[in-house]
C-alpha positions as CSV (number, residue, x, y, z in Angstrom):
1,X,3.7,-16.3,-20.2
2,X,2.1,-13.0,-18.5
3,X,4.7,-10.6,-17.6
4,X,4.9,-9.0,-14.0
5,X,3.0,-5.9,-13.9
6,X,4.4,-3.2,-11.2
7,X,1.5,-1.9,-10.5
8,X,0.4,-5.2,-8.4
9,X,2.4,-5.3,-5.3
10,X,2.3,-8.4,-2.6
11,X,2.4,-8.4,0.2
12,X,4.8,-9.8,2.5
13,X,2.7,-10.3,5.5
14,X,4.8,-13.5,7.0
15,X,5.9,-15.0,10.3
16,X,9.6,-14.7,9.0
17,X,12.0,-13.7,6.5
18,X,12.7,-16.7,5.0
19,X,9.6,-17.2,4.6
20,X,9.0,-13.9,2.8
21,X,12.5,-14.8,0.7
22,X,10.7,-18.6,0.1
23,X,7.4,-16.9,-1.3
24,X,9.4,-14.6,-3.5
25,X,11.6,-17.0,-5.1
26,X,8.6,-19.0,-6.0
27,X,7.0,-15.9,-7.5
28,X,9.8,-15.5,-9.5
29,X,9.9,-13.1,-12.6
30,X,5.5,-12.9,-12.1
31,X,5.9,-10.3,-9.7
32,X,8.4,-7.7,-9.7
33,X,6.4,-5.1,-6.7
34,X,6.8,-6.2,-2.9
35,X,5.2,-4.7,0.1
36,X,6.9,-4.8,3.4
37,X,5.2,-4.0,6.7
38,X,5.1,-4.1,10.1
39,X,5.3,-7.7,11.2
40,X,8.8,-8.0,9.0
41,X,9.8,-5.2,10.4
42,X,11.6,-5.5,13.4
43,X,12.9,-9.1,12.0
44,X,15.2,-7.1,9.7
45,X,12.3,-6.2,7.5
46,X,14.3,-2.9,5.7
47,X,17.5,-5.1,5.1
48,X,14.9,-7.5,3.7
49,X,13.9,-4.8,1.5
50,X,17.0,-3.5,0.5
51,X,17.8,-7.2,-0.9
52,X,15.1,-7.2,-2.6
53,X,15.7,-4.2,-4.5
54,X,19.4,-5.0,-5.6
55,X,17.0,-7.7,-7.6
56,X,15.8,-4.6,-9.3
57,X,12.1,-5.3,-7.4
58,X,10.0,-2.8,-6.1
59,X,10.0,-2.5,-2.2
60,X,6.7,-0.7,-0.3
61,X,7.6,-0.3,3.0
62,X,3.9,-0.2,4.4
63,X,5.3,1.3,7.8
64,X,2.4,3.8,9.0
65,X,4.5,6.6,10.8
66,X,2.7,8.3,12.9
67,X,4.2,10.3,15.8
68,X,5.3,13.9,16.4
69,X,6.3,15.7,13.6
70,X,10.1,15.7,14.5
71,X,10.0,11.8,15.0
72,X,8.7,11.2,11.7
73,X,10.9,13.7,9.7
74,X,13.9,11.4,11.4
75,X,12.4,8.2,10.7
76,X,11.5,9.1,7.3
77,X,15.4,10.8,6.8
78,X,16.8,7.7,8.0
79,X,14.3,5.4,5.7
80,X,14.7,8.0,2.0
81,X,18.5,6.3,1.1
82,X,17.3,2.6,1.1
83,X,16.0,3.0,-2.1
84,X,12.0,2.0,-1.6
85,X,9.8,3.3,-3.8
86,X,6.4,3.7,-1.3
87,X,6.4,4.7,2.4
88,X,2.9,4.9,4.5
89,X,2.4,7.2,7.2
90,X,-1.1,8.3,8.7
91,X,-2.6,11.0,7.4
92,X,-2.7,13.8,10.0
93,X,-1.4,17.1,8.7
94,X,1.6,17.6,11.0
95,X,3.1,13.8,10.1
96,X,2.1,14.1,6.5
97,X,4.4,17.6,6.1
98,X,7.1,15.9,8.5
99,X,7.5,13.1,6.2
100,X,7.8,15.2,3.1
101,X,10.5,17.1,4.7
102,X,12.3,13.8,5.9
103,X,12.2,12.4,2.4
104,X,14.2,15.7,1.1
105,X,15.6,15.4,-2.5
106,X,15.3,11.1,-2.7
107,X,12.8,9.4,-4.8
108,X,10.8,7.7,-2.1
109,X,7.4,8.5,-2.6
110,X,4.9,9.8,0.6
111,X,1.8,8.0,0.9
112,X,-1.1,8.7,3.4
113,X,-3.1,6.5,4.9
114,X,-6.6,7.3,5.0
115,X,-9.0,5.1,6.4
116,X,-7.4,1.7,7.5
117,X,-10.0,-0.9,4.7
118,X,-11.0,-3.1,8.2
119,X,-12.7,-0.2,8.9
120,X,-16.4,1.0,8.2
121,X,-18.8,3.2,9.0
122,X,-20.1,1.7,12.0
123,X,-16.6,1.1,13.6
124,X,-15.8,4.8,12.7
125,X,-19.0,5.7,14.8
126,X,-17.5,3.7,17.7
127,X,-14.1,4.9,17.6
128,X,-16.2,8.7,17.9
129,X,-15.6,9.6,14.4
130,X,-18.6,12.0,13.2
131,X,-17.8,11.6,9.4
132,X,-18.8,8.2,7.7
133,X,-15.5,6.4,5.5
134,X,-16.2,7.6,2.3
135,X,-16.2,11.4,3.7
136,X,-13.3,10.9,6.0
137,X,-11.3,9.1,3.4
138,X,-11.7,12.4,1.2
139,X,-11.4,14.9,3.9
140,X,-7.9,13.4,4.3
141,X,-7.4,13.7,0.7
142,X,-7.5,16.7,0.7
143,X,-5.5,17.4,3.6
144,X,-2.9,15.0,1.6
145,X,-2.3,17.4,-1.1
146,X,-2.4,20.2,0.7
147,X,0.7,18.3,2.9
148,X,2.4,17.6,-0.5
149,X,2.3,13.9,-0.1
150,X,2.7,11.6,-3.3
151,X,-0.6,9.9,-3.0
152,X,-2.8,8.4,-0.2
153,X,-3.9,4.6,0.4
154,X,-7.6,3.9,0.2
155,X,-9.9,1.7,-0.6
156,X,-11.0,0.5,-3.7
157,X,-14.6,2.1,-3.1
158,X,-13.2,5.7,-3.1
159,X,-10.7,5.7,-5.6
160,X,-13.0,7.5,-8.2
161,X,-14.2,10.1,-6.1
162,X,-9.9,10.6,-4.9
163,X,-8.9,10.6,-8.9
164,X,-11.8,13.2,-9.6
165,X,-10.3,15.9,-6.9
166,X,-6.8,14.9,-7.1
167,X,-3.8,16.3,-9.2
168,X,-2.9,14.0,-12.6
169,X,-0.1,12.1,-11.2
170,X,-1.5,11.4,-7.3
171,X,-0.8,8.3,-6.6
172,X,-3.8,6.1,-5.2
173,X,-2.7,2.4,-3.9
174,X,-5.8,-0.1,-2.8
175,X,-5.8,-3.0,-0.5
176,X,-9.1,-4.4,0.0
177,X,-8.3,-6.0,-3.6
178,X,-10.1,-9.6,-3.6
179,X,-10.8,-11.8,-6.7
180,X,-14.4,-12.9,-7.5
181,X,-15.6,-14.7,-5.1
182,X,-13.3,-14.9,-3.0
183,X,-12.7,-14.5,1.0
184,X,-12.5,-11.0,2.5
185,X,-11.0,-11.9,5.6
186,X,-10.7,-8.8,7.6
187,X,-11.6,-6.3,4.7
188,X,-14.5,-4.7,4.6
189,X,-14.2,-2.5,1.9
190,X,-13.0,-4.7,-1.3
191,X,-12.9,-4.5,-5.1
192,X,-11.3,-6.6,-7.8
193,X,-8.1,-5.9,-9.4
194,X,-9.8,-5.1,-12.5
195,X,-12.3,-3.1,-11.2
196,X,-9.8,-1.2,-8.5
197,X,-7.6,0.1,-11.5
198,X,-10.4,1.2,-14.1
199,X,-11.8,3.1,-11.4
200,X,-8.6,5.0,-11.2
201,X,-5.8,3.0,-8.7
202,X,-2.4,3.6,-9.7
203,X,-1.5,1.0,-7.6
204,X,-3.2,-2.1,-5.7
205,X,-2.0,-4.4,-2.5
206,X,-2.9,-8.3,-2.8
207,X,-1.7,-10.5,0.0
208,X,-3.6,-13.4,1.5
209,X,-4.8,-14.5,-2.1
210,X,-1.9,-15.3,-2.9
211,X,0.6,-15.5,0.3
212,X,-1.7,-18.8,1.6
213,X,-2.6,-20.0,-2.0
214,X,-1.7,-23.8,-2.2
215,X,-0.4,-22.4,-5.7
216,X,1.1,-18.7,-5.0
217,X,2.4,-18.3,-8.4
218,X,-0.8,-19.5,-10.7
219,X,-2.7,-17.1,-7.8
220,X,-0.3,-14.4,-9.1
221,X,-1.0,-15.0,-12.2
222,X,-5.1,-15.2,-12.0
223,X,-5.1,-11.6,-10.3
224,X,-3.0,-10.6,-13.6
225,X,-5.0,-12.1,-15.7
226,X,-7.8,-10.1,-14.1
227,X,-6.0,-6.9,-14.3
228,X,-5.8,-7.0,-17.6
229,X,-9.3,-8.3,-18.2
């Protein structure tokens, strides 16, 4: 039986807690990483996360903060005791700093968002960006470490070029993370497990592969199998 690697996190992008609880429990002992966002949220999607964690899981709370600085420092003060490992906010400089100020002496871990993977370089055009992804992406990388953030999210197609300028233990976590073949949805930006980690991921982000597999768990255990490929 492949053991759970922490490095693959799911994620938790249901209509409802129990549903969330159902997928988990049917995961059982293949996955021990969790990501929790914003449709859980305001369902009790911390408390969620909290159980989850007395399991002795991982818990991502994929939250994107982004407001004024002193908003953020709360939010992020309030969010530091529940024990998550991962918290997103948007990578502007004044959140990024507020966050890491939030976060104080905890363990929780900052991570940036960079370029949302739905995006590409023709939607940045339209939403008046002059930079194309890949150079906005790194611009923000480096506004990330200057910020003192933990690591940044990004897609797969820009983790080498992140790991190349970034300090040893940066943290880079990929969605856009798709088996062969398979559907891409909304993402625009994809690599496979396998290929998202050699290039340099610490961490990568699978949900709809397996959340609405008819088989969750051999799902689970495929991307694994590809990891370690």
């Amino acid at each position: 039986m492949m053991e759970a690697d922490p490095r693959l996190y799911v994620a938790l992008d249901l209509p409802t807690i129990e549903q969330a609880r159902e997928l988990v429990a049917i995961l059982g002992d293949s996955i021990s990483s969790y990501k929790i966002g914003l449709q859980l949220l305001p369902l009790g999607g911390t408390e969620f996360g909290k159980e989850l964690i007395a399991q002795g899981k991982n818990v991502f709370y994929d939250f994107k903060l982004h407001d004024i600085g002193a908003t953020v420092e709360k939010a992020t003060r309030s969010i530091a005791p529940m024990g998550a490992e991962l918290l997103t906010v948007h990578a502007t400089p004044d959140v990024m700093a507020a966050a890491v100020k939030g976060r104080g002496n905890s363990d929780l871990k900052i991570m940036a968002v960079t370029v949302l993977t739905s995006l590409d370089d023709d939607a940045l055009k339209e939403m008046g960006f002059y930079m194309n992804a890949e150079e906005l992406v790194l611009h923000r990388v480096r506004q990330a470490i200057a910020a003192g953030v933990d690591g940044v999210i990004s897609s797969p197609l820009e983790v080498q070029k992140i790991r190349a300028m970034a300090p040893k233990d940066f943290l880079i976590v990929t969605p856009g993370v798709r088996m062969p073949g398979g559907d891409m949805g909304d993402q625009k930006r994809v690599a496979t497990p396998h290929r998202a980690l050699t290039s340099g991921a610490s961490h990568i982000v699978v949900g709809r592969p397996i959340s609405q597999a008819d088989d969750p768990k051999a799902s689970a255990k495929d991307i694994l199998a590809n990891i370690h490929a």
